[in-house]
TORDO-280923 format. One record per residue: x negated, y negated, z of N, C-alpha, C in turn; residue in three letters. Coordinates in pm, whole numbers, padded with zeros to 5 digits, always signed. Example, Ala and Ser with C-alpha at 12.3 -4.5 7.8 and 13.67 -1.06 7.14 Angstrom:
BEGIN
-01319+00569+00780-01230+00450+00780-01320+00330+00780ALA -01285+00225+00708-01367+00106+00714-01290-00003+00787SER 
//
This chain:
BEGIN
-08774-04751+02896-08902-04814+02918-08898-04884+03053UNK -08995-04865+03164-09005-04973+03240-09120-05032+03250UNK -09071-05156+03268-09204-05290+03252-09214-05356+03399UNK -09324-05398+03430-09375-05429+03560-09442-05562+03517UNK -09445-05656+03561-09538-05801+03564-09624-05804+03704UNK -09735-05849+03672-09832-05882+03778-09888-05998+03725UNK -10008-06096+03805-10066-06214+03763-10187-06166+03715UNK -10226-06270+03601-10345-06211+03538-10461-06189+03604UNK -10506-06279+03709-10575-06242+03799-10655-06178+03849UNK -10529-06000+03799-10552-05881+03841-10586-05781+03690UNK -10638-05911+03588-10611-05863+03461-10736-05711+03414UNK -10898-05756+03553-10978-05618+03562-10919-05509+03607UNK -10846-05527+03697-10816-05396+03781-10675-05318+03698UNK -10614-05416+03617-10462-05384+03557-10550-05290+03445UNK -10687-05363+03371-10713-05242+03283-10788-05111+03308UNK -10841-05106+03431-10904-04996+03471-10802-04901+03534UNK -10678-04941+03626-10531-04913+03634-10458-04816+03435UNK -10480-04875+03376-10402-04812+03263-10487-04719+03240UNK -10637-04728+03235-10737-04661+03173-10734-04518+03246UNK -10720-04532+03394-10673-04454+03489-10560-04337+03472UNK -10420-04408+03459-10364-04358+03377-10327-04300+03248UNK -10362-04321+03185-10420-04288+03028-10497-04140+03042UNK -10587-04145+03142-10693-04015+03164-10593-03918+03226UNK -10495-04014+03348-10384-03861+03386-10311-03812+03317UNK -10232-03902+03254-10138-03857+03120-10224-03772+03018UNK -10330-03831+03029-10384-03711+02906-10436-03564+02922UNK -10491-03518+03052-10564-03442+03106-10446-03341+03171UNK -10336-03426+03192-10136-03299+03244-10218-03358+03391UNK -10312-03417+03454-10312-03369+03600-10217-03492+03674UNK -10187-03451+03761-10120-03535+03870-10140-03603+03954UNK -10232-03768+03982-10269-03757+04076-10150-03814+04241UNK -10208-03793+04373-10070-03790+04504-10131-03924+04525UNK -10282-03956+04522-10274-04105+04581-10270-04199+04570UNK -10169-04285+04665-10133-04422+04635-10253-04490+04560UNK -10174-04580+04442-10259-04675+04394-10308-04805+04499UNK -10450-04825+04488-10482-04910+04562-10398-05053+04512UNK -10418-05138+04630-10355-05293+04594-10524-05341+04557UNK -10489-05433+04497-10570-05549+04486-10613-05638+04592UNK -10756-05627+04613-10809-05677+04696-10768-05882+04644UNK -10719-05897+04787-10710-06072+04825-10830-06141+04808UNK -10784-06230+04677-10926-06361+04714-10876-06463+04781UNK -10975-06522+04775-10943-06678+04816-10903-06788+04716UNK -10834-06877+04772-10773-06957+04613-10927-07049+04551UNK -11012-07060+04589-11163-07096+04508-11195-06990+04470UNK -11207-06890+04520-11246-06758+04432-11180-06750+04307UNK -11004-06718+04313-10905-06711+04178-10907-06849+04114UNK -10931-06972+04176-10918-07100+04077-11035-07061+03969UNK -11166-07052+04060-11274-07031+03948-11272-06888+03883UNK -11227-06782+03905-11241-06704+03823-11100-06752+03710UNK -10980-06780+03752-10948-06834+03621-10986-06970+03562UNK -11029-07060+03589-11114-07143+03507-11234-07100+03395UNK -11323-06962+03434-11454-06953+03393-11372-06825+03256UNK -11226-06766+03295-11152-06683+03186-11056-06772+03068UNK -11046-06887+03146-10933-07004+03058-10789-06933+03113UNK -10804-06876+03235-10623-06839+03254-10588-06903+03348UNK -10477-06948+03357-10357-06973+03454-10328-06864+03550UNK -10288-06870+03735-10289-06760+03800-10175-06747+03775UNK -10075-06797+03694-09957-06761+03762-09913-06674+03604UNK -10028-06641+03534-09979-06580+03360-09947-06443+03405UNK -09884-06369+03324-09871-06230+03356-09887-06160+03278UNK -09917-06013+03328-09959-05894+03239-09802-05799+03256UNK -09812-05719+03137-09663-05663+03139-09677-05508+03054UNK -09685-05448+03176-09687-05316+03125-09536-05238+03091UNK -09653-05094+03073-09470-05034+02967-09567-04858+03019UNK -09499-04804+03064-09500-04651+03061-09446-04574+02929UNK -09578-04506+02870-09502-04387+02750-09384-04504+02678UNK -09440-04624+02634-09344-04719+02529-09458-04831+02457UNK -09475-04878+02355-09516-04983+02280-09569-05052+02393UNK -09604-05192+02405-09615-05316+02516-09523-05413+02357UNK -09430-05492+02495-09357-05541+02399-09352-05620+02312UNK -09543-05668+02295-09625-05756+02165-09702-05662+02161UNK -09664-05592+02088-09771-05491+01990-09729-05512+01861UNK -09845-05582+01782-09806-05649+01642-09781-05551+01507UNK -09725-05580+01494-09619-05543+01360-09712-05457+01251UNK -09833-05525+01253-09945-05552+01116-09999-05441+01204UNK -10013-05348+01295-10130-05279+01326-10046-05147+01349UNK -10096-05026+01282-09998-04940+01270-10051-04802+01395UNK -09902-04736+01385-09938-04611+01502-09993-04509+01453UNK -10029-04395+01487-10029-04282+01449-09926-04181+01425UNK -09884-04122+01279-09779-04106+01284-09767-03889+01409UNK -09713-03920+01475-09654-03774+01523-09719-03800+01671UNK -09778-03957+01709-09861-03981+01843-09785-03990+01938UNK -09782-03974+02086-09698-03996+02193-09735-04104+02273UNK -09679-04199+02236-09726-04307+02333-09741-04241+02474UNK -09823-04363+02513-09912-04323+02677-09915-04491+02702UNK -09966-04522+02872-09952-04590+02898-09995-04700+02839UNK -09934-04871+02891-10009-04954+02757-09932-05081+02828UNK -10025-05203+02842-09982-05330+02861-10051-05475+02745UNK -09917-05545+02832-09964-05681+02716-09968-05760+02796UNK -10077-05913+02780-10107-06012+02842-10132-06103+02748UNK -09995-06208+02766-09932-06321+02678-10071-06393+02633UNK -10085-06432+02561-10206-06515+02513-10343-06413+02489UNK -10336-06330+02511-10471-06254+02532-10480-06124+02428UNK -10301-06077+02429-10328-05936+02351-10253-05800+02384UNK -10338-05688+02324-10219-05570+02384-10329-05487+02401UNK -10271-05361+02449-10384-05219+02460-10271-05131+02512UNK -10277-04989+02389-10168-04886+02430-10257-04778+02375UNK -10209-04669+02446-10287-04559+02439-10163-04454+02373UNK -10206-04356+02361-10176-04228+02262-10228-04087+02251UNK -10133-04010+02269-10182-03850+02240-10177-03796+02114UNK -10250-03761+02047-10239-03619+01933-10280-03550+01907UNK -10190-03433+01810-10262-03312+01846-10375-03286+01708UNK -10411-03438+01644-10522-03420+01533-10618-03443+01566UNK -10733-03431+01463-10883-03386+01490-10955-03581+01480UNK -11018-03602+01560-11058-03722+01550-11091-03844+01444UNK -11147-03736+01393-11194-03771+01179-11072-03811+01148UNK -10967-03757+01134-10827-03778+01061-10777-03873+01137UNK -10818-03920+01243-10756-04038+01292-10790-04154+01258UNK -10935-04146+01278-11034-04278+01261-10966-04311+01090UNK -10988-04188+01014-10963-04195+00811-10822-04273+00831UNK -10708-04239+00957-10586-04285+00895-10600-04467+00937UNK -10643-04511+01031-10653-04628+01078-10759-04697+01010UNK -10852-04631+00947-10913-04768+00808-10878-04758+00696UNK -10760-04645+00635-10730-04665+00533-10564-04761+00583UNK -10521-04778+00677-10397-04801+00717-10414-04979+00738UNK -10551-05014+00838-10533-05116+00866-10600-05184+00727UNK -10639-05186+00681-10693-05220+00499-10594-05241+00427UNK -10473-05162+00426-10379-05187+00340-10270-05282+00416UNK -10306-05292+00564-10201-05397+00612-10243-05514+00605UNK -10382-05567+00531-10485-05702+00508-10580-05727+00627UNK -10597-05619+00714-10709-05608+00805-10851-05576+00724UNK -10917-05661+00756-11096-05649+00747-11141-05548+00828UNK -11154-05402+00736-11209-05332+00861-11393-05350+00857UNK -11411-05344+00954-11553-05457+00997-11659-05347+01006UNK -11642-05275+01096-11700-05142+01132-11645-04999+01160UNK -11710-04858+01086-11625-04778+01092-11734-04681+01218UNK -11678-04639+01307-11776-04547+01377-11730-04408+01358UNK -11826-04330+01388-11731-04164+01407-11605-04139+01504UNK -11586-04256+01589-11479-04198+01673-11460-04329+01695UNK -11415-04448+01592-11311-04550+01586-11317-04671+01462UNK -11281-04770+01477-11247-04867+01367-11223-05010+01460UNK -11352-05094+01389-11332-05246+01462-11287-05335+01325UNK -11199-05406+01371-11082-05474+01216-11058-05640+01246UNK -11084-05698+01176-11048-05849+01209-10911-05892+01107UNK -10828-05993+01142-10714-06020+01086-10669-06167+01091UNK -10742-06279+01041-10657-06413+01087-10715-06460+01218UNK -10871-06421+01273-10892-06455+01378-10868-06390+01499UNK -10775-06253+01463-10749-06164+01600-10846-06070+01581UNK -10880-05993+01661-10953-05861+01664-10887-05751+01684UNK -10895-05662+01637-10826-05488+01698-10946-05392+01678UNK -10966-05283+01785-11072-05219+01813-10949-05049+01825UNK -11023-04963+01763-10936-04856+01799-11014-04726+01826UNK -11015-04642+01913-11105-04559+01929-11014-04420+01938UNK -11101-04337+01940-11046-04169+01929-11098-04070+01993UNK -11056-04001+02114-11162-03941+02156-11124-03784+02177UNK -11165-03649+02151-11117-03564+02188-11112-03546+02310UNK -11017-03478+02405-10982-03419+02526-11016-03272+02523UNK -11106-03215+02555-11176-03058+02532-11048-02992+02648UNK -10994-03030+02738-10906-02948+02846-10807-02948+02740UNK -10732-03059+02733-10619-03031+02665-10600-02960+02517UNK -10748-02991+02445-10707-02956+02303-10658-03107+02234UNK -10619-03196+02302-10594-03266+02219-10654-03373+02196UNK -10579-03530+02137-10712-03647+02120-10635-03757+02173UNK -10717-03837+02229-10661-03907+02339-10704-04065+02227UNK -10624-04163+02216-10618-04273+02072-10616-04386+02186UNK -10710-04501+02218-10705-04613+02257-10693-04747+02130UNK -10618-04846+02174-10578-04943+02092-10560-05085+02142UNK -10678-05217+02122-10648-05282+02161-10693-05420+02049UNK -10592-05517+02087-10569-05615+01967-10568-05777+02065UNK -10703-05777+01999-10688-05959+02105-10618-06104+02018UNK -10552-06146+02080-10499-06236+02044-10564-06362+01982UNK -10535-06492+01856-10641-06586+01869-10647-06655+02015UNK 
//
């Protein structure tokens, strides 16, 4: 597994960054160009944008390539035969990891509200292509989407912290 820390800061661009990835890993394509950096604010710019989020600049986000994020809670289960894909965690805030398989969307969404129900999750709402679940004040949102190139189904997963 390798894990990378950045400041939360960068906590929009870190998820449009995985989301990014997530679409290459899932799609086989490759992309050559450098990831952009993060555009520089000014320290009134980052004071108030973390004031108006409740974060600290100096918190960090901590990703994981094709591995768990290393608070991905216990109580919220995987898909069994799924390949992890990219996926980070941000201390106080939560997790989000993504997933490949080679099942039909229905059978995913069926295994994650009969799964998170029996782990004492409230599943809240069931859609055709996911499951919103409350637990003790946290939230987990899980979605399913087919990939028509690959054939296969591409599984997003994210669990906010209280």
């Amino acid at each position: 597994m390798r894990t990378r820390t950045r400041s939360r800061s960068a906590l929009p661009i870190a998820f449009i960054a995985v989301l990014s990835l997530a679409w290459i890993h899932c799609s086989g394509e490759e992309s050559t160009a450098p990831e952009p950096e993060p555009a520089a604010e000014s320290p009134v710019a980052e004071e108030r944008a973390s004031d108006e989020e409740g974060l600290s600049a100096d918190e960090e986000l901590i990703f994981s390539d094709d591995a768990l994020p290393p608070g991905f809670p216990a109580d919220v289960p995987t898909y069994p035969g799924a390949q992890n894909g990219p996926s980070f965690q941000s201390p106080g805030l939560g997790v989000f990891a993504t997933f490949i398989s080679d099942d039909e969307v229905a059978d995913i969404v069926d295994h994650y509200r009969d799964q998170l129900a029996e782990r004492g999750w409230s599943v809240d709402v069931v859609y055709e292509y996911g499951v919103d679940a409350s637990k003790n004040g946290r939230l987990s949102e899980i979605r399913a989407k087919a990939n028509e190139e690959s054939g296969q189904t591409e599984i997003a997963i994210s669990v906010e912290e209280k």
